[in-house]
C-alpha positions as CSV (number, residue, x, y, z in Angstrom):
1,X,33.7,85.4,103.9
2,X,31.7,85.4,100.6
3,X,29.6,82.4,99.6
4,X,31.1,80.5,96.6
5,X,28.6,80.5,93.7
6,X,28.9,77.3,91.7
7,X,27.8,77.5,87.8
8,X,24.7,75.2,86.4
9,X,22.9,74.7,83.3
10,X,20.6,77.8,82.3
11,X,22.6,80.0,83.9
12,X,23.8,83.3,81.9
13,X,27.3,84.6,82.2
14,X,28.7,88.0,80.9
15,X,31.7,87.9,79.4
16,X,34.3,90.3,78.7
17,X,37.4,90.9,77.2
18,X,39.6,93.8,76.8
19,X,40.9,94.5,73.1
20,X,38.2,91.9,72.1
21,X,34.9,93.3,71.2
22,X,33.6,90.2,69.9
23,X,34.1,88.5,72.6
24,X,32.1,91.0,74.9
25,X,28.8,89.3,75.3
26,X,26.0,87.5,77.5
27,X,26.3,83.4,77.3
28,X,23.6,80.8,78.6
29,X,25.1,77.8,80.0
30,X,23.6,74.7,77.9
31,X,21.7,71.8,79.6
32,X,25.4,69.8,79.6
33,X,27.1,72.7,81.6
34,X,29.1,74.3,78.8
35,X,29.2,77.6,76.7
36,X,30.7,78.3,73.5
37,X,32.4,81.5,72.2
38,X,34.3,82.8,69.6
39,X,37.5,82.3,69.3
40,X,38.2,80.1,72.7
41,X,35.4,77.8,71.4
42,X,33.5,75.2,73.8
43,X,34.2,75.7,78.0
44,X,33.3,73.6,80.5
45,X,31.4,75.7,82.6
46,X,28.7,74.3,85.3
47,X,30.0,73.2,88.6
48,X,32.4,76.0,88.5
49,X,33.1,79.6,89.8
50,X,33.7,82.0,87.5
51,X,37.3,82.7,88.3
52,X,37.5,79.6,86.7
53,X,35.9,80.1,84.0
54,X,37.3,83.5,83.8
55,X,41.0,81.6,84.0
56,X,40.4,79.4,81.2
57,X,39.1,81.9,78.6
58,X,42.0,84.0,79.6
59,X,44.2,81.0,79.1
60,X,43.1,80.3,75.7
61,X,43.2,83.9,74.6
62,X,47.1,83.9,75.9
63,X,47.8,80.3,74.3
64,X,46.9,81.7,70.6
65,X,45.6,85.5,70.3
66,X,46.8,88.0,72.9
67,X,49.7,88.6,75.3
68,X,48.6,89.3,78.5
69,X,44.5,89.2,78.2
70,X,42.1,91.2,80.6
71,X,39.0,88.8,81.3
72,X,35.8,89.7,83.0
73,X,33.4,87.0,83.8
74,X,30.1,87.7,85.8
75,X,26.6,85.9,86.5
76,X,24.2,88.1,84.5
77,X,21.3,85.8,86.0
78,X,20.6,82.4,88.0
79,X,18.3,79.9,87.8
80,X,20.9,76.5,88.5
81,X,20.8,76.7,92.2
82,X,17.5,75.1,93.5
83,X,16.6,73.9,96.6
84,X,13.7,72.1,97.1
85,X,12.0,72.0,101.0
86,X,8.8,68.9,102.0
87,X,7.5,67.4,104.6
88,X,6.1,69.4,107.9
89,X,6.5,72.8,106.6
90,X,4.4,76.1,106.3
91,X,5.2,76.3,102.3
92,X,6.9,73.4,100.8
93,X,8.4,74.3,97.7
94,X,10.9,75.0,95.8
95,X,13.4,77.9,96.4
96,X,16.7,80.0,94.0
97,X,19.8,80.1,96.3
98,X,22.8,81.9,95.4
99,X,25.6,80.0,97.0
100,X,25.1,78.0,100.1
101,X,22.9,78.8,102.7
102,X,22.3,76.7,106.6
103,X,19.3,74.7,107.1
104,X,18.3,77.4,109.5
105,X,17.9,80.1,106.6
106,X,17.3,77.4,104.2
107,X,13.9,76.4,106.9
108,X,13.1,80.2,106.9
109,X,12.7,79.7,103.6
110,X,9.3,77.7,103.7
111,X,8.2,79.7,106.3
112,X,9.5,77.5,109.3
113,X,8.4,74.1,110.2
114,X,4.7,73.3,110.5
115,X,3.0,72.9,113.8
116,X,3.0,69.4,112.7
117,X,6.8,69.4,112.5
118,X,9.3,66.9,114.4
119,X,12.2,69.2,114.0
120,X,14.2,66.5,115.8
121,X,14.3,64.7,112.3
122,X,15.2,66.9,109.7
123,X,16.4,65.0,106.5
124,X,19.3,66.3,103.8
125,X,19.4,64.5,100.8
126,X,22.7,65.8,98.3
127,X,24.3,64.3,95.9
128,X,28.2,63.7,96.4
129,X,30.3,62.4,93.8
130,X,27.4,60.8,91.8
131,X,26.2,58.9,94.9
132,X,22.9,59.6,96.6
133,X,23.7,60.9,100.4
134,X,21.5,62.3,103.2
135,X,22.0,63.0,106.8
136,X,20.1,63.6,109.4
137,X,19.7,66.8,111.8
138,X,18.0,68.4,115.0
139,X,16.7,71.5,114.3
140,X,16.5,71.9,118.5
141,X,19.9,71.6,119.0
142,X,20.9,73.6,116.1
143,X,19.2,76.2,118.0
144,X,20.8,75.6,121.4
145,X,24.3,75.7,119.7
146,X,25.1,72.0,120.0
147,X,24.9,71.3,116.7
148,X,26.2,72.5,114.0
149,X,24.2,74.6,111.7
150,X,25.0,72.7,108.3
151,X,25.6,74.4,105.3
152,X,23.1,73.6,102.2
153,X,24.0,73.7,98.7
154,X,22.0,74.2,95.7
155,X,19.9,70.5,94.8
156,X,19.8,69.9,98.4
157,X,16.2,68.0,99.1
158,X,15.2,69.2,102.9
159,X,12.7,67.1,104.4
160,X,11.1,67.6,107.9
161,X,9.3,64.4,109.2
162,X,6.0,65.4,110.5
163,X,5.9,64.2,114.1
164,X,3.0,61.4,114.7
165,X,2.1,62.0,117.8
166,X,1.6,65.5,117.1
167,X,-1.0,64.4,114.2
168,X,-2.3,61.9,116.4
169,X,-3.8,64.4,119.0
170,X,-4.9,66.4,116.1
171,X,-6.9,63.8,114.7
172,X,-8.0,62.9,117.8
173,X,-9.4,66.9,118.8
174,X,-10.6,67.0,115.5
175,X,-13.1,64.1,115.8
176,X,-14.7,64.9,119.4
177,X,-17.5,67.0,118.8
178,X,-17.6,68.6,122.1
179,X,-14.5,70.4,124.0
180,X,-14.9,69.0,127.5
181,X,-16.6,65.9,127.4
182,X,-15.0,62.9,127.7
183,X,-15.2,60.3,125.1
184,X,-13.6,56.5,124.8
185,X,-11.2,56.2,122.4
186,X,-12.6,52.9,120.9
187,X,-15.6,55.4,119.9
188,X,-14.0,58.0,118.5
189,X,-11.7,56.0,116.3
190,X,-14.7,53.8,114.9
């Protein structure tokens, strides 16, 4: 099964119509989701494939100027689908996607999780329907096959918690000055 690619702003789309020269040509998706083009005029086009983008410029073209039209509609280049990956990870960033990806892939992304890493608590925030969503997930038992790997869209926010005891014992080894020698904790915290 392919991934489903979802149009965003900056995005550029080649279009192309048979019988139409004019309407052969490369389009950038403004900031508001939409192209323009002659003829057909204004299209809304982020947060769509482009089948149906492709199905309304072919619908416009049959409503007024040709019988049957033949319409080609292709992603010339991406830049819309973002993810962006924090917390307890080798290389936070942020990362193009074409279509969705799992946390698994998305992870691999960064590099994996840090040695820091409490990959018990792994964060998605998404929006949904203009509302602010996140769930959390176990990167463990992802890997053992009882969970489900989730699938992670473009503007996903991936946050992995950094796991305090692990940064506890590294603050701890960091501040005794000798390996071996034992050392009360009062002391070393002073």
């Amino acid at each position: 099964m392919q991934d489903v690619y979802y149009l965003g702003p900056a995005d550029k789309l080649t279009v192309f119509v048979v019988s139409l020269p004019e309407m052969t040509q490369t389009v950038l998706v403004d900031p508001a989701g939409f192209i323009s083009l002659p003829i057909v005029g204004q299209l809304k086009a982020g947060g769509r494939t482009t089948d149906e983008v492709r199905e309304d410029i072919r619908a416009r073209l049959a409503a007024h100027v040709l019988v049957n039209p033949i319409v080609s509609v292709g992603v010339a280049d991406t830049v819309s689908q973002r993810l962006a990956i924090e917390g307890a990870v080798q290389e936070p960033g942020i990362y193009p996607i074409v279509g969705t990806t799992s946390l698994l892939r998305a992870l691999t992304l960064a590099h994996g999780p840090s040695n820091l890493a409490n990959e018990r608590v792994v964060a998605v925030f998404r929006e949904v329907s203009g509302k602010r969503m996140a769930a959390v997930f176990d990167v463990h038992m992802i890997r053992q096959g009882t969970m489900e790997d989730p699938p992670i869209y473009g503007n996903d926010l991936i946050v992995v918690e950094r796991s305090r005891g692990k940064q506890l014992l590294r603050d701890v080894i960091g501040t005794v000055p000798l390996i071996g020698a034992f050392y009360t904790i009062d002391r070393i915290s002073r």
